[in-house]
C-alpha positions in Angstrom: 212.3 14.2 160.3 211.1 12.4 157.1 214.1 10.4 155.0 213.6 13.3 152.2 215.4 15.8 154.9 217.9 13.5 156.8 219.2 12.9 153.0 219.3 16.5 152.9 221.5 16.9 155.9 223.5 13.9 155.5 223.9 15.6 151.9 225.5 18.6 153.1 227.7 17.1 155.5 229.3 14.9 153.2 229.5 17.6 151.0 231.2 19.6 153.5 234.0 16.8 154.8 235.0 16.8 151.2 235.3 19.8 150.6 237.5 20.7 153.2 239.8 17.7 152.7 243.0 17.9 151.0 243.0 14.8 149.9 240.9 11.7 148.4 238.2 11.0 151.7 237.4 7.3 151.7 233.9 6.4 152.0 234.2 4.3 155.0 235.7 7.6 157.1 232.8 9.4 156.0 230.9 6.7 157.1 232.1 6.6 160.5 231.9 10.4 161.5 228.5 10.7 159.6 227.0 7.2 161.6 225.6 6.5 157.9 226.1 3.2 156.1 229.0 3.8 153.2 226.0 3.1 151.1 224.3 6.2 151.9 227.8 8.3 151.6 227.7 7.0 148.1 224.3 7.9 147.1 225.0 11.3 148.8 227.8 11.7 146.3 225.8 10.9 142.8 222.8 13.3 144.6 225.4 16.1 145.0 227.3 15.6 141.5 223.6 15.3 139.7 223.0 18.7 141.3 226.6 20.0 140.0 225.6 19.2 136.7 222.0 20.3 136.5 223.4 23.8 137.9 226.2 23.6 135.3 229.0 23.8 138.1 232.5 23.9 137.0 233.5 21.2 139.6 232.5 17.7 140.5 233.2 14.9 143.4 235.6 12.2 141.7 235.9 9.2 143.0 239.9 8.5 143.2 242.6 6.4 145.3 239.6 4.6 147.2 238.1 7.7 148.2 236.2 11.2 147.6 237.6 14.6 146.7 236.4 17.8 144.8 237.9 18.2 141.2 236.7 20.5 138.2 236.0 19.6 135.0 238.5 18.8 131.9 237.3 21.9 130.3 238.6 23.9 133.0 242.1 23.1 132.4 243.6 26.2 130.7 242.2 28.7 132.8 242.9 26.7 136.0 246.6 26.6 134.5 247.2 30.0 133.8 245.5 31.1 137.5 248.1 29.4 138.8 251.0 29.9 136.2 251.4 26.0 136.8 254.2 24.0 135.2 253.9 20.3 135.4 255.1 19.6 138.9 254.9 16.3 138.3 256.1 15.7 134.8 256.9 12.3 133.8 259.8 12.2 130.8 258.4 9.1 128.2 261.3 6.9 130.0 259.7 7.5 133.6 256.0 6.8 132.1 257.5 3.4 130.5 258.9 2.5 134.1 255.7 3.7 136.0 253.7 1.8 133.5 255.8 -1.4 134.0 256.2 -1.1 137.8 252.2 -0.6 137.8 251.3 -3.4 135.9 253.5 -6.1 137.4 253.9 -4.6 141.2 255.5 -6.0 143.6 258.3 -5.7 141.4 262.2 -5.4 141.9 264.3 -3.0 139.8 266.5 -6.0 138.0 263.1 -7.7 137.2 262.1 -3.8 135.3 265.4 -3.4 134.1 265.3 -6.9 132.6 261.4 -6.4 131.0 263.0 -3.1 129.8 266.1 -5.5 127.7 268.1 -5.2 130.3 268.4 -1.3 130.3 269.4 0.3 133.8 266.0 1.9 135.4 268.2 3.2 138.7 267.4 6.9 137.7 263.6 6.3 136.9 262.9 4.3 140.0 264.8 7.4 142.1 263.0 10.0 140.3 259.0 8.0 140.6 260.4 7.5 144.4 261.0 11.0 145.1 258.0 12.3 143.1 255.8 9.8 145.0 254.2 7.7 142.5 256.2 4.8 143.8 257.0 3.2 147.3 258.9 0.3 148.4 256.8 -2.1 149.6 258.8 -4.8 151.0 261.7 -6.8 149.9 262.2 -10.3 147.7 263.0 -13.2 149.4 266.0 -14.4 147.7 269.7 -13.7 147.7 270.5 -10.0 148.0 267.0 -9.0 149.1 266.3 -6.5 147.0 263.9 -3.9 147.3 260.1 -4.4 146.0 258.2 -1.7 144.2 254.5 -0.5 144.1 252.4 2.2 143.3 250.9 4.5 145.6 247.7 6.4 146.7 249.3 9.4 144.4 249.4 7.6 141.4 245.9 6.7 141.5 245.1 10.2 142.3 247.3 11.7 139.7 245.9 9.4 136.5 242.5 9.7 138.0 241.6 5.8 138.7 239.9 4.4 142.0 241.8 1.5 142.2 244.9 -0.9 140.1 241.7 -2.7 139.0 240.9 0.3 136.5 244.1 0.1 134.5 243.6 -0.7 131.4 244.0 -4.0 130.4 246.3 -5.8 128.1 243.5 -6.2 125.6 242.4 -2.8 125.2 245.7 -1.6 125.3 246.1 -3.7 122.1 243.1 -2.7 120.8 243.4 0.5 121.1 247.3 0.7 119.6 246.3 -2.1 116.7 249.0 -4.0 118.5 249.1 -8.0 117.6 249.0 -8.0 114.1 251.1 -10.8 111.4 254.4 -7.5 111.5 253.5 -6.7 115.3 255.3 -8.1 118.5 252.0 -10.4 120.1 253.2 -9.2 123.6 253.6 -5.6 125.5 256.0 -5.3 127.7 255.7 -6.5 131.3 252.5 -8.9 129.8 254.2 -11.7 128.7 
């Protein structure tokens, strides 16, 4: 069997573990059942999405949360939407995005310390609502009096904003940039980047 056709197979079977999974497949596991290097899992992928896109398929394999899974394209939205007669299962109100963001950006973080970047405003209620909508987790506790909780993001969250890893948050900079934030009338810090 020439490489051309074990490509072909390893293709397919990659194809195949993701497609079945319900959620993000990490290379590595692929990997291991498959007996390929991750390397070849990864060029597997980018064959199989070129292929999507040449055939004009309404889906594609994202890479999310350290690991593979089938989505469809943005343009599918609507339709997808009104299949399903979905409402926002996991809306986030502006107060639980400023927490999320904040708990993101500075994890492991205790609730005073958010509370405090927020001006001292009480963030009980967004913490319990990320917590039970699973965007959160506690990940440990602070050593020092009272050991309070510590909070980070989880697999979800990456999944549900569509980034592989904390690395691909935006940074400071381009946050800036983007929002024209930092000029002579604007505050020269965000929130949680002092």
């Amino acid at each position: 069997m020439n490489n051309e056709d074990l490509m072909g197979i390893n293709k397919k079977k990659v194809e195949a573990i993701i497609f079945v999974a319900n959620k993000p497949v990490a290379a590595g596991r692929i990997s291991k059942i498959l007996d390929i290097p991750p390397d070849a899992v990864a060029e597997c992928v980018l064959k199989l999405n070129e292929e999507y896109l040449n055939s004009d398929r309404s889906f594609f394999i994202e890479e999310v949360a350290e690991g593979y899974i089938f989505a469809t394209r943005p343009e599918y939205d609507d339709p997808i939407r009104a299949f399903y007669n979905i409402v926002q299962k996991y809306s986030l109100t502006d107060l639980n995005l400023e927490v999320l963001a904040i708990i993101a950006y500075n994890q492991p973080i205790t609730k005073i310390e958010v509370d405090a970047i927020r001006g001292n405003v009480d963030s009980t209620f967004q913490v319990r609502t990320l917590l039970e909508k699973g965007f959160i987790k506690i990940t440990g506790r602070k050593k020092v009096p009272g050991s309070p909780f510590l909070y980070g993001t989880t697999k979800q969250f990456l999944t549900y904003f569509g980034l592989k890893e904390l690395n691909d948050l935006p940074k400071a900079d381009e946050i800036k940039k983007e929002f024209k934030i930092g000029g002579e009338h604007e505050a020269d810090t965000l929130p949680g980047f002092e």
